[in-house]
C-alpha positions as CSV (number, residue, x, y, z in Angstrom):
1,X,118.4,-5.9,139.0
2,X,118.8,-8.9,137.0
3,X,117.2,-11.1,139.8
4,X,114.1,-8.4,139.5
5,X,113.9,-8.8,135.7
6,X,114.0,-12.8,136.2
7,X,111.3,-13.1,138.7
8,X,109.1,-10.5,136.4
9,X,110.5,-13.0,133.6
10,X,108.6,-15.9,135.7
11,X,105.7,-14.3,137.1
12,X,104.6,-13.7,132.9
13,X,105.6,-17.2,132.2
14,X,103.1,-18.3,134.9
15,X,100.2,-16.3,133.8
16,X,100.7,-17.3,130.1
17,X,101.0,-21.1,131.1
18,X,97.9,-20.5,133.1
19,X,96.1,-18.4,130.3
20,X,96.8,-21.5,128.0
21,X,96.0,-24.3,130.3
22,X,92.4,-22.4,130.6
23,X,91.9,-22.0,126.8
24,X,92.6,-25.9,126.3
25,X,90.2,-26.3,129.2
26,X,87.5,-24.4,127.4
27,X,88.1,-25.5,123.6
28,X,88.2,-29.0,125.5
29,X,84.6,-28.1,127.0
30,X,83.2,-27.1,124.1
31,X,84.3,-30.1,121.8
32,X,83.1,-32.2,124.7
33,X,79.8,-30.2,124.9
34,X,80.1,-29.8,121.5
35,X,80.3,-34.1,121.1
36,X,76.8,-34.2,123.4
37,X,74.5,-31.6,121.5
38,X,76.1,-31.0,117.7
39,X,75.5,-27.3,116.3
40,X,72.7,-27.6,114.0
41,X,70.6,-25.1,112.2
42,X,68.3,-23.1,114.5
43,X,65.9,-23.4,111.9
44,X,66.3,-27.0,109.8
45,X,68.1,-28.3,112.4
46,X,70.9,-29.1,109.5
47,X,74.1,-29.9,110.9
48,X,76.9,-26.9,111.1
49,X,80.2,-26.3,112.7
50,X,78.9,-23.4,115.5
51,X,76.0,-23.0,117.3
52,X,73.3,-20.2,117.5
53,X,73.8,-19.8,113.5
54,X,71.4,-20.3,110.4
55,X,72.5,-23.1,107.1
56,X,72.7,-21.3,104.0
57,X,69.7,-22.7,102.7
58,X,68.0,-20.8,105.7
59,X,69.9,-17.8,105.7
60,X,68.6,-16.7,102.4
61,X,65.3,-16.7,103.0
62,X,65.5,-14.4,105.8
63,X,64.2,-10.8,103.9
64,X,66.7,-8.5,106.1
65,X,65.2,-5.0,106.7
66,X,67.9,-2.6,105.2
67,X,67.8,1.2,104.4
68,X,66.3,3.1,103.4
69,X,63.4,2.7,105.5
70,X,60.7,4.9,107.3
71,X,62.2,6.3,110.6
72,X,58.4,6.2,112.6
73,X,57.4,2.5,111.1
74,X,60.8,0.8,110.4
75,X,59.3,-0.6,107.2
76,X,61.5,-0.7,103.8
77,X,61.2,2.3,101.1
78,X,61.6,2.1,97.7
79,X,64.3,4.9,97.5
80,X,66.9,6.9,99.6
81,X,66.3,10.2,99.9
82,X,69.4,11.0,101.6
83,X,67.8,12.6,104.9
84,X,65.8,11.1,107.5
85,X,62.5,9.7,105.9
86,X,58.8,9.3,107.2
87,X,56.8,7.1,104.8
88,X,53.2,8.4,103.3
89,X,51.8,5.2,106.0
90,X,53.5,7.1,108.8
91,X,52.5,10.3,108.3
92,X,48.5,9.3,107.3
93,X,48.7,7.6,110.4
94,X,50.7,8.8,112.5
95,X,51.7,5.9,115.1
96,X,51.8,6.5,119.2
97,X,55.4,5.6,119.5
98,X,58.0,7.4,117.7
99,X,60.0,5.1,116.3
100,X,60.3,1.5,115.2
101,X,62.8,-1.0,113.6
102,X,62.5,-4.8,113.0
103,X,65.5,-7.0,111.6
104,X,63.1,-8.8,108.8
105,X,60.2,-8.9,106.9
106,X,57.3,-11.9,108.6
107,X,57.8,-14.6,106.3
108,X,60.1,-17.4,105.1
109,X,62.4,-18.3,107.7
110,X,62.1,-15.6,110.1
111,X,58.3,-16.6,110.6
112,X,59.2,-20.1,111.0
113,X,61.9,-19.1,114.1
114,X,59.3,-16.7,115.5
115,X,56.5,-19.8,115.4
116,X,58.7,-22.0,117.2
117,X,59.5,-20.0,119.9
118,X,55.9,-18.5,120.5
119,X,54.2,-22.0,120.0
120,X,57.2,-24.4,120.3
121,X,59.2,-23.3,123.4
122,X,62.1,-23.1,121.2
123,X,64.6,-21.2,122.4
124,X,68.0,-22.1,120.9
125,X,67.7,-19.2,118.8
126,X,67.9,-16.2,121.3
127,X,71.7,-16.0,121.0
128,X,71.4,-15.4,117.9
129,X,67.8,-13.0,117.7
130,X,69.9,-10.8,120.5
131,X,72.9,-10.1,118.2
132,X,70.0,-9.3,115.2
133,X,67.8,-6.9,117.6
134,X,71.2,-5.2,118.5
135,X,72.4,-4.5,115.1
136,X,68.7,-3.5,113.8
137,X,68.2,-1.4,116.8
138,X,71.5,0.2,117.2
139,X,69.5,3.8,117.0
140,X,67.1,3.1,119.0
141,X,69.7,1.9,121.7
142,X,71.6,4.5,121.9
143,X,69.0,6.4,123.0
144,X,67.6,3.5,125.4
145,X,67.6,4.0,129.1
146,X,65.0,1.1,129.6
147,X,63.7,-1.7,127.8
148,X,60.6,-3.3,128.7
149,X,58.8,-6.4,126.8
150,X,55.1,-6.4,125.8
151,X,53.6,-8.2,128.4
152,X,50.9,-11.0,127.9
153,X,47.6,-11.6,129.9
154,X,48.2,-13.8,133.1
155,X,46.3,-16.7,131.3
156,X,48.0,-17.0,128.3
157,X,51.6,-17.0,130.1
158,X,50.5,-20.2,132.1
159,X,49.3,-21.7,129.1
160,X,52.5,-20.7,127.5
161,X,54.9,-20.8,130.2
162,X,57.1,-18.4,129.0
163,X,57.2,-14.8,127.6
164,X,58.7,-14.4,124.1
165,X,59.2,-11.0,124.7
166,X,60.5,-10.9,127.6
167,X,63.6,-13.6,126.4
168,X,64.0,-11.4,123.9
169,X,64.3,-8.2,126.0
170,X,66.4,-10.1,128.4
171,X,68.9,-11.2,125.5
172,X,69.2,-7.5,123.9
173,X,69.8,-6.8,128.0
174,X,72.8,-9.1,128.6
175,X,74.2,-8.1,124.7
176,X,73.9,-4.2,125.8
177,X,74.1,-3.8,129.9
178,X,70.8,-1.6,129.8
179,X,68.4,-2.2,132.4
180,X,65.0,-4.2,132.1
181,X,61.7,-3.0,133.6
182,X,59.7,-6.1,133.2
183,X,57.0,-5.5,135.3
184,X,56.6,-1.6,134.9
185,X,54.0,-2.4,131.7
186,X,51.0,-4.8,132.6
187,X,47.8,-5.8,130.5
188,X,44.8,-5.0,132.1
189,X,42.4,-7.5,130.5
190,X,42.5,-10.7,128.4
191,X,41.9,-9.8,125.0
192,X,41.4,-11.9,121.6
193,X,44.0,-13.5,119.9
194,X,45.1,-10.8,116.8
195,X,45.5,-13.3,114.2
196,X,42.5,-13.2,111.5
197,X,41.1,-10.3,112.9
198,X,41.1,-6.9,110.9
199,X,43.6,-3.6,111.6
200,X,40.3,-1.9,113.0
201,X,39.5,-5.2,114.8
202,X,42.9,-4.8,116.4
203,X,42.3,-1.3,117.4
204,X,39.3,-2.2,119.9
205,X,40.9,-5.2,121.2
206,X,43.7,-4.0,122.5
207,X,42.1,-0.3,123.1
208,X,43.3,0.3,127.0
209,X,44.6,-3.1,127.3
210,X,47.7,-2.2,129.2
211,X,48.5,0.5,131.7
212,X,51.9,1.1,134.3
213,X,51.1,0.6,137.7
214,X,51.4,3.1,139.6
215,X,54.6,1.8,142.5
216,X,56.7,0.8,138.7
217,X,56.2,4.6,137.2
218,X,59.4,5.9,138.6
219,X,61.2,3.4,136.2
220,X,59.9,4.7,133.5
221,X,59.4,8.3,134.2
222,X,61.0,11.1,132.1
223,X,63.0,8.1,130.6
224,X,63.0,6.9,126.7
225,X,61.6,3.9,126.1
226,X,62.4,0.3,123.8
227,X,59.6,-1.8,124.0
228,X,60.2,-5.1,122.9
229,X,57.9,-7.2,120.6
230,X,58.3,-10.3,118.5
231,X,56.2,-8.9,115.6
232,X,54.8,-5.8,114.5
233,X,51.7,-7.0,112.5
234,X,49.2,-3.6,111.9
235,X,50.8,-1.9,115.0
236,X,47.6,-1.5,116.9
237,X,49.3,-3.7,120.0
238,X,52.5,-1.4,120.0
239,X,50.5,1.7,119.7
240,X,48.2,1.0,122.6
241,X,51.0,-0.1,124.8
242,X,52.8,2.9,123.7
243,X,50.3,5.0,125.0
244,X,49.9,3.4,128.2
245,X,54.1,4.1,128.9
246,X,53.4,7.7,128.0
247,X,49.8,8.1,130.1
248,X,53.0,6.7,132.8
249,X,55.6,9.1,132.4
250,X,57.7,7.8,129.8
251,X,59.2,10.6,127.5
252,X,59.4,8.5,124.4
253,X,58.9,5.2,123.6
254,X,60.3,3.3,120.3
255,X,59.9,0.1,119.1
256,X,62.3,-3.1,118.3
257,X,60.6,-6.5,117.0
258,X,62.1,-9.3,115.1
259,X,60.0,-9.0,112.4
260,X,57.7,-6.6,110.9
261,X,54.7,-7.6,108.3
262,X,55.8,-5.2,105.8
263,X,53.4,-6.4,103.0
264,X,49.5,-6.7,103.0
């Protein structure tokens, strides 16, 4: 018995030697990698002491979206009712999806981050966007059984390279384990660039832009929905591509973004 209880006594000995030796190898990794590219500010690019984090300075011009808020827009109230709320905007115009959240306002920082990752390939920040998306959209994701990024026109993705939506759909995928569909929502035609152009304007141009093919409609159908966006600006983008996952089967779609243009 007491040779039993000494080789047990040995066998944990091993495994917490090993279990240390790999933690030294990884804190010794990091300083090293830390050594090679410094943590800076994902925004200023001021120095800090961990990566995928804001300064101070940067953090507090970030306009968090906190309740209460409008369950159909996601867009800040000016009082708590104390029950689930749908703001006078929601229910003039009612939007095709059924529910949205953002984790800021567009503007200050948070527009900065978003402009250098749409325009600057900057993606040191989607560590960081994941973990906000997550917490913003926690009801949404409990709901989730797909997500699926607004896609962009063929033309615009070779000028760009890269999908912002899609790294941000993959990044709320690897923080959560729920699948991605990213090809089961495609745009049909090029259409204008929505910046400048009024919420009307917006209506027409992307009025039947996207659509579900129909070998991807078993991913989506009778299944709920999170589309992922970068910004919600009027909504007329969301809505249309909202209506093209419900034409495919989808039972419900809602909506996570970064940001949301809660003003103007």
């Amino acid at each position: 018995m007491s040779q039993t209880f000494d080789e047990e006594d040995e066998r944990l000995v091993r495994v917490s030697l090993r279990a240390r030796t790999a933690g030294l190898l990884r804190a010794g990794v990091r300083r090293f990698g830390d050594t090679i590219i410094p943590p800076v500010c994902v925004a200023c690019h001021a120095p800090l002491s961990v990566h995928h984090a804001l300064c101070a300075a940067c953090w507090v011009n970030v306009e968090f979206i906190r309740p209460p808020l409008c369950d159909r827009l996601g867009i800040p109230l000016g009082y708590d009712t104390g029950a689930t709320t749908v703001s006078a905007r929601a229910m003039a115009d009612p939007p095709d999806y059924d529910r949205a959240r953002g984790v800021a306002a567009f503007g200050g920082t948070m527009q900065k981050l978003i402009h250098d990752l749409k325009y600057a390939d900057r993606q040191d920040g989607r560590q960081l966007f994941g973990r906000w998306m997550v917490s913003a959209g926690a009801p949404l994701l409990a709901d989730c059984q797909v997500i699926i990024p607004l896609p962009l026109n063929r033309w615009r993705l070779l000028h760009r390279r890269f999908n912002q939506s899609a790294v941000l759909a993959m990044e709320v995928s690897r923080l959560t384990g729920l699948p991605v569909a990213p090809l089961a929502l495609v745009r049909t035609r090029r259409t204008r660039q929505q910046v400048g152009l009024s919420m009307e304007e917006r209506r027409v141009n992307v009025a039947k832009a996207f659509v579900v093919p129909e070998r991807r409609k078993a991913e989506i159908a009778g299944r709920r929905v999170l589309l992922i966006d970068d910004v919600i600006t009027t909504g007329a983008t969301v809505n249309s591509a909202a209506r093209a996952l419900k034409d495919g089967g989808a039972r419900a779609v809602d909506v996570l973004a970064l940001a949301i243009v809660t003003r103007g």
